[in-house]
Backbone as XML, in Angstrom:
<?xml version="1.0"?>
<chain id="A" units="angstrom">
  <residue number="1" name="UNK">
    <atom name="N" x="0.846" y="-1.190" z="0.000"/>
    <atom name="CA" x="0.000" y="0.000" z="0.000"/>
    <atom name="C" x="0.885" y="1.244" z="0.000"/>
  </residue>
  <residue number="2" name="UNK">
    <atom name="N" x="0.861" y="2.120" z="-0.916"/>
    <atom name="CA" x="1.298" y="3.508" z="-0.951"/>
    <atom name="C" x="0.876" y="4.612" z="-0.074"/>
  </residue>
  <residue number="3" name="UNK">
    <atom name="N" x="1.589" y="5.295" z="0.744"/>
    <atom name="CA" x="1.569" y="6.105" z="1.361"/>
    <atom name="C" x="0.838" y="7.463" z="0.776"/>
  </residue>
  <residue number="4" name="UNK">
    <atom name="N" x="-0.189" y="8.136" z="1.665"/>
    <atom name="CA" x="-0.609" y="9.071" z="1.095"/>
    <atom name="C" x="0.002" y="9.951" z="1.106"/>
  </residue>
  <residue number="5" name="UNK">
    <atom name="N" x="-0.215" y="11.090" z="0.045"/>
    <atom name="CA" x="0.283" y="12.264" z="-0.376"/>
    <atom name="C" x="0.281" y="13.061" z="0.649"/>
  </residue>
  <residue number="6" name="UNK">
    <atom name="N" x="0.985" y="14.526" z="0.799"/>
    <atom name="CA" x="0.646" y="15.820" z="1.271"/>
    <atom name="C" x="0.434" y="16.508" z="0.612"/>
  </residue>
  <residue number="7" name="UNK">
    <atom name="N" x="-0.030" y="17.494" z="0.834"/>
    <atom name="CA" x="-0.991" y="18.623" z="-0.099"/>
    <atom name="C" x="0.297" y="18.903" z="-1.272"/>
  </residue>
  <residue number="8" name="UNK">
    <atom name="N" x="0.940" y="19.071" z="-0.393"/>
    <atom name="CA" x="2.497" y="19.790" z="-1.380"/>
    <atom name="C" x="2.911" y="18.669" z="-1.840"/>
  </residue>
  <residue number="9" name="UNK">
    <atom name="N" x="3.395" y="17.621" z="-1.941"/>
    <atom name="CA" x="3.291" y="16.344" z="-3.207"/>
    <atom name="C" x="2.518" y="16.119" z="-3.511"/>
  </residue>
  <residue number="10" name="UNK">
    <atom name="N" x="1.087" y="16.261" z="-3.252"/>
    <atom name="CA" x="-0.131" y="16.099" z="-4.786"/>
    <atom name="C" x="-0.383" y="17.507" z="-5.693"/>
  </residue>
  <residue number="11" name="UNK">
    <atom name="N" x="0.469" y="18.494" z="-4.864"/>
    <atom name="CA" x="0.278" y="19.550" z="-5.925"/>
    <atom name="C" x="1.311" y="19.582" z="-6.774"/>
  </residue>
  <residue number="12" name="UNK">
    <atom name="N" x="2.283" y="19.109" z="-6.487"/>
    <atom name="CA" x="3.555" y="19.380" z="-7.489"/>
    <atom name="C" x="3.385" y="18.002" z="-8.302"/>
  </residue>
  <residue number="13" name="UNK">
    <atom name="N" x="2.489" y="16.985" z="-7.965"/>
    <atom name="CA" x="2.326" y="15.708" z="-9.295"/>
    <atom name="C" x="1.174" y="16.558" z="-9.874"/>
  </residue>
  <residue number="14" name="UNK">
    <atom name="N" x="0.731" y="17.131" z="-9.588"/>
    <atom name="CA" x="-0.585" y="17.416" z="-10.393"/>
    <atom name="C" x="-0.621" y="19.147" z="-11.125"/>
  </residue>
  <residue number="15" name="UNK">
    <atom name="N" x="0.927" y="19.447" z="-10.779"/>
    <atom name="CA" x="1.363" y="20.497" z="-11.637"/>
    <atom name="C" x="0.247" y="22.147" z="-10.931"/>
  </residue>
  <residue number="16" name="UNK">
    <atom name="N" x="-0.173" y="21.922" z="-9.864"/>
    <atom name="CA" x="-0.636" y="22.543" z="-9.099"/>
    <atom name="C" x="0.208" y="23.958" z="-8.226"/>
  </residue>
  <residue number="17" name="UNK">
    <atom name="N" x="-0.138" y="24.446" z="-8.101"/>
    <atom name="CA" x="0.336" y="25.857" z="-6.804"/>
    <atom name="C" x="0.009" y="25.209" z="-5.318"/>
  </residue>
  <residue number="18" name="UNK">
    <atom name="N" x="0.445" y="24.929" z="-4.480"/>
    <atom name="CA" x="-0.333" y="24.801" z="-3.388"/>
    <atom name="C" x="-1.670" y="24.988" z="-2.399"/>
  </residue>
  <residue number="19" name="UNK">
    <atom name="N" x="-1.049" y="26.823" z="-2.840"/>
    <atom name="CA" x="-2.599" y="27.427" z="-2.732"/>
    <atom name="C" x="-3.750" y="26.801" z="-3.369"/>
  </residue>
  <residue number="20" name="UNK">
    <atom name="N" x="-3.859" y="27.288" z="-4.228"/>
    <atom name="CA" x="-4.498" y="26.628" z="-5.304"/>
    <atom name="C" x="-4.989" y="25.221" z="-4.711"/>
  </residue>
  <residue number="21" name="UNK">
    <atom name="N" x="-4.228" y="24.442" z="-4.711"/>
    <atom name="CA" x="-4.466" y="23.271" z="-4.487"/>
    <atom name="C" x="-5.380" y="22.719" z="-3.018"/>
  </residue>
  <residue number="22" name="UNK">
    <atom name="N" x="-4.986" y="24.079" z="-2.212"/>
    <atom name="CA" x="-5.612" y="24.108" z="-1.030"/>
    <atom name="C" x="-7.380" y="24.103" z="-1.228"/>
  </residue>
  <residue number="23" name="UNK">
    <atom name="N" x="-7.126" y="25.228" z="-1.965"/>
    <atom name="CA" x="-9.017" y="25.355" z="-2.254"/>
    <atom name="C" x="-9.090" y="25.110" z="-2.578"/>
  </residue>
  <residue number="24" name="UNK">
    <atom name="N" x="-8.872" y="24.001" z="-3.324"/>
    <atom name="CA" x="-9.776" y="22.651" z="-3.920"/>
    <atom name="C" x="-9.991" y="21.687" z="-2.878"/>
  </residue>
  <residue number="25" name="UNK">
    <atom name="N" x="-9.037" y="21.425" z="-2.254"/>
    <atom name="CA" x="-9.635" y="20.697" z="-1.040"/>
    <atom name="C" x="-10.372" y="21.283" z="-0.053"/>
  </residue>
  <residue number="26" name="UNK">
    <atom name="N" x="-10.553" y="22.751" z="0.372"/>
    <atom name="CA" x="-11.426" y="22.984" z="1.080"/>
    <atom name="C" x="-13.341" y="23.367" z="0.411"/>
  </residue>
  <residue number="27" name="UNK">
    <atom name="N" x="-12.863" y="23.460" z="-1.086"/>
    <atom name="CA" x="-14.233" y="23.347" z="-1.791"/>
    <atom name="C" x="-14.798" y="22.153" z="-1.440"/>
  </residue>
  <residue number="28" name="UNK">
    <atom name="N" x="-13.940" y="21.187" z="-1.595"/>
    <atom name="CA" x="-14.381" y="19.675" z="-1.984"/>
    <atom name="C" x="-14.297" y="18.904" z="-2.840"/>
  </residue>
  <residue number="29" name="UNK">
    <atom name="N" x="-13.774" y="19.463" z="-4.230"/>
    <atom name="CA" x="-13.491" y="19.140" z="-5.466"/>
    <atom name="C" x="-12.048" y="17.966" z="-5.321"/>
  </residue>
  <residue number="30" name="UNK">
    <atom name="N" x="-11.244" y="17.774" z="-4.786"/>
    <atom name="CA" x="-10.548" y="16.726" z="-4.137"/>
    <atom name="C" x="-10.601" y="16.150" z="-2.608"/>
  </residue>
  <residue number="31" name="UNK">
    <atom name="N" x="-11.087" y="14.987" z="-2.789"/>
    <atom name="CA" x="-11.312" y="14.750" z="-1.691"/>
    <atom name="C" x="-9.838" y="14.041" z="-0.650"/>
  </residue>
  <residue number="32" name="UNK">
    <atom name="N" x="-9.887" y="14.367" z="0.354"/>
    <atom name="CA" x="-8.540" y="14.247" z="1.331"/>
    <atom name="C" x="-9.327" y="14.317" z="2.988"/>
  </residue>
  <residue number="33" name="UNK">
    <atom name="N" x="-8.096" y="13.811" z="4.066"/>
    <atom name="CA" x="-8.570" y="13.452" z="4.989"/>
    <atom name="C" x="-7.401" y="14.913" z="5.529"/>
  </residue>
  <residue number="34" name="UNK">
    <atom name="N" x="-7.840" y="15.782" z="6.933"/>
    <atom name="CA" x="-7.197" y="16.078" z="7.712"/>
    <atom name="C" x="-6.940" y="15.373" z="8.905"/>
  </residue>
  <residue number="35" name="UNK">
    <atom name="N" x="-5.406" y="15.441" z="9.147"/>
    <atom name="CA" x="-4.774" y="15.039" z="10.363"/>
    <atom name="C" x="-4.320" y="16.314" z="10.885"/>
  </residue>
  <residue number="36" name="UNK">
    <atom name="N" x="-4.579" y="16.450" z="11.913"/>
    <atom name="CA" x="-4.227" y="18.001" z="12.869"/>
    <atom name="C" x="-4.612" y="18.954" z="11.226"/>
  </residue>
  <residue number="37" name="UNK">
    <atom name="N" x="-3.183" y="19.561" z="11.081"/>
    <atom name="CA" x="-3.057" y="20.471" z="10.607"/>
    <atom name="C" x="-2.854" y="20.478" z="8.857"/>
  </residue>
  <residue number="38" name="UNK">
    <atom name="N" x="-2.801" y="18.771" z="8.822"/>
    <atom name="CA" x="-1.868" y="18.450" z="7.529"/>
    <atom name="C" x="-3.335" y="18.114" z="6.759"/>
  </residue>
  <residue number="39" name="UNK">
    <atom name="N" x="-3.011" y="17.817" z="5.437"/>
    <atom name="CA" x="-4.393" y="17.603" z="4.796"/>
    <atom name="C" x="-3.368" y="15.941" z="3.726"/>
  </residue>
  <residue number="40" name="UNK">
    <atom name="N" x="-3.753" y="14.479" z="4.160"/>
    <atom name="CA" x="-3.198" y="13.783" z="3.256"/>
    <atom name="C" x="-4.201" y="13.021" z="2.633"/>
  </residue>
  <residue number="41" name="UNK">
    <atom name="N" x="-3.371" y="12.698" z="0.935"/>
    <atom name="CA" x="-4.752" y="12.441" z="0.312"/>
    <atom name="C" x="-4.112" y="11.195" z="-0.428"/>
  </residue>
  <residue number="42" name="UNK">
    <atom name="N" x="-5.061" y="10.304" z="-0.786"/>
    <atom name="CA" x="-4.920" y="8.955" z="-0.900"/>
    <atom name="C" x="-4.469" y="8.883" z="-2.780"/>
  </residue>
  <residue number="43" name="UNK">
    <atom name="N" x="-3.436" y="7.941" z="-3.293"/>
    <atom name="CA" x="-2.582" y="8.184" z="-4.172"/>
    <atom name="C" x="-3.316" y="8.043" z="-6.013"/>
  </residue>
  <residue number="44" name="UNK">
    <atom name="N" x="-4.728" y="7.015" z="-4.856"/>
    <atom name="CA" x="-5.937" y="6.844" z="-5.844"/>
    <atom name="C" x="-6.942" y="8.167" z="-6.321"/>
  </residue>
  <residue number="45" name="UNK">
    <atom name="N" x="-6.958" y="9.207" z="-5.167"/>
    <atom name="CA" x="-7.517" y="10.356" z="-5.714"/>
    <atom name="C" x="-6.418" y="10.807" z="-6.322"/>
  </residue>
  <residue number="46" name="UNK">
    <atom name="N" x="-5.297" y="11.236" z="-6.148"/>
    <atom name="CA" x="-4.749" y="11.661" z="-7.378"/>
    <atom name="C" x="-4.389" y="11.540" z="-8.777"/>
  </residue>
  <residue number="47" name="UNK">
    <atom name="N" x="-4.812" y="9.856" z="-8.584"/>
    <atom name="CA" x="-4.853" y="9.637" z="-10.332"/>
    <atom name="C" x="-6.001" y="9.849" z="-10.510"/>
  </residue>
  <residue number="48" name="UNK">
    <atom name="N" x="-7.654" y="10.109" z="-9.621"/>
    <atom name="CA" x="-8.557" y="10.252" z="-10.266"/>
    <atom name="C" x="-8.189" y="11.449" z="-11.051"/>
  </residue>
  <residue number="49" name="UNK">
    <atom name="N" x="-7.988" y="13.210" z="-10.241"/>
    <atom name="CA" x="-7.678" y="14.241" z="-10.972"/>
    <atom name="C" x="-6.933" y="14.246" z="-12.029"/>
  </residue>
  <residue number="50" name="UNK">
    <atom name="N" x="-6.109" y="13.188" z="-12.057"/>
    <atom name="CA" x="-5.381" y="13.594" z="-13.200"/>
    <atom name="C" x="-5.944" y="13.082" z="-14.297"/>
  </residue>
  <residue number="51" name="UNK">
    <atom name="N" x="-7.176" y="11.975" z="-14.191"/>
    <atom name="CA" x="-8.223" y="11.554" z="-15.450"/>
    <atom name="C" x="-8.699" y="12.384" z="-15.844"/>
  </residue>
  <residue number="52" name="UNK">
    <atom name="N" x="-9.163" y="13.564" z="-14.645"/>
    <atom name="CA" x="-10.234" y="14.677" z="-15.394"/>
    <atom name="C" x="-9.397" y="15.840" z="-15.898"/>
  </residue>
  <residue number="53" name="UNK">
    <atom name="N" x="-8.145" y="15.757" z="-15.203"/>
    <atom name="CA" x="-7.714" y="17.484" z="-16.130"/>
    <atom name="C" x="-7.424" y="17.221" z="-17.618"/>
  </residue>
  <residue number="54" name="UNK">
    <atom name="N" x="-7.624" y="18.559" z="-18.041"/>
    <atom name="CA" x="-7.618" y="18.586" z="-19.458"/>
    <atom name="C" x="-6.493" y="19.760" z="-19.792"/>
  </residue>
  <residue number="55" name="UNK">
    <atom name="N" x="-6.317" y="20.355" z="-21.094"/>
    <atom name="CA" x="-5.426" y="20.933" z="-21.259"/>
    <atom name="C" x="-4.887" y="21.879" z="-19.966"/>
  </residue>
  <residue number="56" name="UNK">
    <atom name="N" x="-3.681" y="21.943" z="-20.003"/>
    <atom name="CA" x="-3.010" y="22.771" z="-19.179"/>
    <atom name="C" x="-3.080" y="22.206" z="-17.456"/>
  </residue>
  <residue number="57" name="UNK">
    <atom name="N" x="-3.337" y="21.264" z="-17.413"/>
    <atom name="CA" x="-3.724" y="21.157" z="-16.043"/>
    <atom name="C" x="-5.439" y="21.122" z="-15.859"/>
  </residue>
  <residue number="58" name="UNK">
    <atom name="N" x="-6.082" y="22.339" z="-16.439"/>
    <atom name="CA" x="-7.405" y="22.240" z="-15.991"/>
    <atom name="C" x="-8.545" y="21.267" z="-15.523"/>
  </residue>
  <residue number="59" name="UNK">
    <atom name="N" x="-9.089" y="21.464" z="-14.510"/>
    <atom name="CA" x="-10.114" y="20.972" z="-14.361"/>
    <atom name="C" x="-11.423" y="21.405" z="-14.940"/>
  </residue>
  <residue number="60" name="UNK">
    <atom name="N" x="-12.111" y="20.481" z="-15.708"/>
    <atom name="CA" x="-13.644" y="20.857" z="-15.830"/>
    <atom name="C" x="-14.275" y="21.947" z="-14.850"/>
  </residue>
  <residue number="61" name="UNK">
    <atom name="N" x="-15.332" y="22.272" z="-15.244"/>
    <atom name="CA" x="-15.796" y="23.565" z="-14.570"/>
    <atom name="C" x="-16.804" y="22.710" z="-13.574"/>
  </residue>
  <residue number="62" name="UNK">
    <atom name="N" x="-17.018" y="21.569" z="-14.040"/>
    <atom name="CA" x="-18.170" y="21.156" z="-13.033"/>
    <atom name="C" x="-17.453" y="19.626" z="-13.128"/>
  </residue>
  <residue number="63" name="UNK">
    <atom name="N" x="-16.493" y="19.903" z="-12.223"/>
    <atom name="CA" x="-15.802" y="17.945" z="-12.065"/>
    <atom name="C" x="-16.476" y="17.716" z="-10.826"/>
  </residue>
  <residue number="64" name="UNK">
    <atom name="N" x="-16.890" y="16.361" z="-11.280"/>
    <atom name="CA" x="-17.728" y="15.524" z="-10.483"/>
    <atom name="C" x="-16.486" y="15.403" z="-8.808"/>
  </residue>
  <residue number="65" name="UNK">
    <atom name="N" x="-17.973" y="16.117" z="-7.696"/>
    <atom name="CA" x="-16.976" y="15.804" z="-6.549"/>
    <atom name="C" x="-17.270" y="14.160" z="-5.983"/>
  </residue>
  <residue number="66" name="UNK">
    <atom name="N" x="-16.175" y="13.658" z="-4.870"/>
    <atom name="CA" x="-16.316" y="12.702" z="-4.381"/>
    <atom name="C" x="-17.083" y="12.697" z="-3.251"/>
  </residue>
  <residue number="67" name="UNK">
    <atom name="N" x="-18.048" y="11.635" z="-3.143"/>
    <atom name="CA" x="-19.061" y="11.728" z="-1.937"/>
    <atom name="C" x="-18.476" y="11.801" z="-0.596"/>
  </residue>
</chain>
């Protein structure tokens, strides 16, 4: 089993800003677990995002969130 990500290694695989990457997890649009302070996210959501981005990185305007 692979160790989950931190915000800052799923943003730099996913060609992300941190920031950025932050509010998506606090929208909801990636889903991730907080521990204290840290936000780690499982190695399977990050290949989901990377199914849906499209040119440049982008995400769809309406990507399906995870329940």
């Amino acid at each position: 089993m692979e160790r989950p990500f931190t915000a800052q290694e799923a943003a730099d695989e996913l060609g992300y800003r941190v920031v950025y990457f932050r509010e998506l997890l606090r929208k909801g649009t990636i889903r991730a677990e907080r521990f204290n302070q840290a936000w780690m996210i499982e190695p399977s959501e990050v290949e989901r995002v990377k199914a849906l981005q499209g040119p440049g990185g982008r995400l769809p305007k309406r990507a399906p969130k995870q329940a």
